[in-house]
Steps between C-alpha positions, in 0.01 A plus 500: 500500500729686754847529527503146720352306168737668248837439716408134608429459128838627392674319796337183386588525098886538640474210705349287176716633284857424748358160565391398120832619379641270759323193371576567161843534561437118687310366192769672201801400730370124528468475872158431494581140504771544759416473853501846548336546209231229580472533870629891602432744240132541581526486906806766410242744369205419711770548793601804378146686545563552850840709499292639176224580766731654705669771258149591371375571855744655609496739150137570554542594840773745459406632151142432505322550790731736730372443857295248706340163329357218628636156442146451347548747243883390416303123431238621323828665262696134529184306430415741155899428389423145563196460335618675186882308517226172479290637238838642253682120597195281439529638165883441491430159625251373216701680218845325643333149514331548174854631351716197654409344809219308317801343258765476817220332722449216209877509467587428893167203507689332287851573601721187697473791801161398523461173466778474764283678705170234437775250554542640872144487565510113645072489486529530111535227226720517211276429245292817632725745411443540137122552609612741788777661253140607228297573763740764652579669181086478405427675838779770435293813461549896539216536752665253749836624438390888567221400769844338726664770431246736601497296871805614573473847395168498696631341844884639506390835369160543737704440786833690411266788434311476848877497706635740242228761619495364878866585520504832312141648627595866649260631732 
């Protein structure tokens, strides 16, 4: 465990702990079922890994490691604050939709938001939407909910952490 480890580990804890205040403050507030709530607050903090990236780089280059690196080496740091941001979320994730998104998923099935929104889909029948409505709030379930979550993290961060250390490499 070098000095790498232990900094991408701290780097990573601050970045969980920024971004789950963040979406507490969306869930206590009640703008989870706003659009931003609904649609923006998660790309807003998977989004914000990559000026994240950037600040940690640029902290481990000048405070760190005081001289040369490769871009290799500056990824290999990005990819451990990435991979321990997933692991310290995934957590967050499961304990948030355990705490309320399980009850505010059941709450929006069966909401006249979404059954204006079966309405708009011209391939369905009416009489299918009860049957559509128990089947969505039946297949609601933490590991889907932190697995799509996780996606994003995976494919946003992975590459934000590749041009973060492409741009910043010093040789």
């Amino acid at each position: 465990m070098g000095p790498s480890f232990k900094i991408s580990f701290f780097f990573a804890l601050l970045y969980s702990l920024i971004c789950i205040l963040f979406k507490v403050y969306v869930i206590q507030s009640g703008l989870i079922l706003t659009n931003f709530g609904f649609y923006y607050s998660h790309a807003i903090t998977v989004l914000f890994l990559i000026p994240y990236f950037f600040l940690s780089l640029w902290y481990y280059r000048k405070k760190i490691i005081t001289g040369t690196y490769s871009g290799r080496q500056g990824f290999k740091f990005l990819m451990e604050i990435l991979v321990f941001s997933i692991l310290c979320m995934s957590v967050y994730h499961y304990a948030e939709f355990e705490w309320k998104l399980k009850e505010l998923a059941c709450q929006y099935y069966r909401s006249e938001l979404y059954l204006n929104f079966l309405k708009k889909q011209s391939r369905l029948k009416p009489e299918d939407y009860p049957k559509i409505i128990e089947e969505q709030i039946r297949s609601a379930s933490a590991f889907k909910a932190v697995t799509s979550k996780i996606l994003s993290y995976l494919i946003i961060g992975g590459s934000g952490a590749f041009f973060c250390a492409l741009i910043q490499r010093k040789n």
